[in-house]
C-alpha positions as CSV (number, residue, x, y, z in Angstrom):
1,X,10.8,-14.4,-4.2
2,X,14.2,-13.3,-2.3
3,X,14.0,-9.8,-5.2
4,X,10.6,-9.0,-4.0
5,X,11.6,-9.0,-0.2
6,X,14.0,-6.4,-0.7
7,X,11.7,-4.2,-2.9
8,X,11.8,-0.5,-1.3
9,X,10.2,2.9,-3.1
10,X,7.4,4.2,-4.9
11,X,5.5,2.7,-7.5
12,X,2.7,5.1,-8.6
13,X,0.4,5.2,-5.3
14,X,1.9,2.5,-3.8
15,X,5.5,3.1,-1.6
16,X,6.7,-0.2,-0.1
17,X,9.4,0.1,2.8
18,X,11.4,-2.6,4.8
19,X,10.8,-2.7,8.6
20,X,14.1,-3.2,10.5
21,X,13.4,-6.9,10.9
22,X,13.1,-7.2,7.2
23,X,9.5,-7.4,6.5
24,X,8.4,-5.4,3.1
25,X,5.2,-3.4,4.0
26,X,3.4,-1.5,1.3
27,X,1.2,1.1,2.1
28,X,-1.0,3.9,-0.1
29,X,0.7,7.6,-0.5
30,X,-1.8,9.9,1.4
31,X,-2.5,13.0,-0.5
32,X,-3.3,16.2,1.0
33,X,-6.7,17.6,2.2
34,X,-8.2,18.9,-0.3
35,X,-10.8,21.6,2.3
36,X,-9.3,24.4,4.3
37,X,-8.7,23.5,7.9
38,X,-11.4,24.8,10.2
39,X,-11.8,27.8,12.9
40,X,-11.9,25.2,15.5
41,X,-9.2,23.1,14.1
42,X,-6.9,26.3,13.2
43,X,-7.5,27.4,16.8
44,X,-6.5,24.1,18.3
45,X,-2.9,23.9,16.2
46,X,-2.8,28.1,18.1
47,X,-3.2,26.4,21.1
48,X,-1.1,23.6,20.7
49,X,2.1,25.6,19.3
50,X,1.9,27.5,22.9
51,X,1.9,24.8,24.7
52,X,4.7,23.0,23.0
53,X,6.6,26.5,23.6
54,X,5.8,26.5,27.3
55,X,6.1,22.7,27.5
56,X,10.2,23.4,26.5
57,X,10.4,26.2,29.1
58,X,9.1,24.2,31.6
59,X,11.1,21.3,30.9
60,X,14.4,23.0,30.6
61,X,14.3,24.7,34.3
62,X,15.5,22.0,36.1
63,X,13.4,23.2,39.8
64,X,10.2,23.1,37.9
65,X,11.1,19.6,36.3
66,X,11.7,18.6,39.6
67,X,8.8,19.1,41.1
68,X,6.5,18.5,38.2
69,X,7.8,15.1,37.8
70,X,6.8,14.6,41.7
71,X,3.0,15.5,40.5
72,X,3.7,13.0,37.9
73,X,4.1,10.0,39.8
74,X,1.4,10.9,42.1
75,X,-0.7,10.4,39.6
76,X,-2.1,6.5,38.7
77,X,-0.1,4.8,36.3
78,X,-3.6,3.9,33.9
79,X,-4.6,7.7,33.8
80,X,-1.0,9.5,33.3
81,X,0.1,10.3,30.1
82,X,3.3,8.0,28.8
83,X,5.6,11.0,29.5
84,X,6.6,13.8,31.1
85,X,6.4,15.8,28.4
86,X,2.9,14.6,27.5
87,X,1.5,15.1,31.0
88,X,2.8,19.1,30.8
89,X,1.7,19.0,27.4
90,X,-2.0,17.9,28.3
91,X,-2.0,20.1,31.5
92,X,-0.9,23.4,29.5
93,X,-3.7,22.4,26.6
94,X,-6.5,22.2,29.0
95,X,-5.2,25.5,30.8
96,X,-5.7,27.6,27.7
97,X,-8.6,25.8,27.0
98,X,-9.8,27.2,30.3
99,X,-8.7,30.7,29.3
100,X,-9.6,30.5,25.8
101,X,-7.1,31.2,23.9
């Protein structure tokens, strides 16, 4: 039983991987879409590529991190994204939403 626990790799389909507390998971390879992506699904990857480039901007001047993590915390805890980043990140999405790009 003790071989099978350390079992780690692909077999066919099935890849099995060890979890840091030592539990073997096995899980099915996922295989590539097999239909183009869509207009709307294209133009949301456009839109999220600019905002991950303004998102870094942002982030690295340290005035605008300042006060954007003040808007932050103003926010309630249940509604605010986990981050930083993901709050700027959301914010910049639905601003280009706005202006459709």
């Amino acid at each position: 039983m003790d071989g099978i626990m350390s079992i780690r790799g692909k077999l066919g389909d099935t890849i099995y991987r060890t979890t840091p507390s030592g539990k073997t998971i096995a899980y099915q390879q996922r295989h590539s879409r097999r239909t183009p992506p869509t207009e709307k699904e294209l133009l949301q990857r456009k839109r999220f590529a600019i905002a991950t480039q303004l998102a870094r901007l942002v982030l690295n001047h340290p005035e605008l991190q300042k006060t954007l993590m003040k808007t932050y915390k103003q926010i309630n805890i249940k509604k605010r994204p986990a981050t930083l980043r993901g709050y700027v990140l959301s914010q910049l999405m639905n601003m280009l939403k706005e202006i459709d790009i």
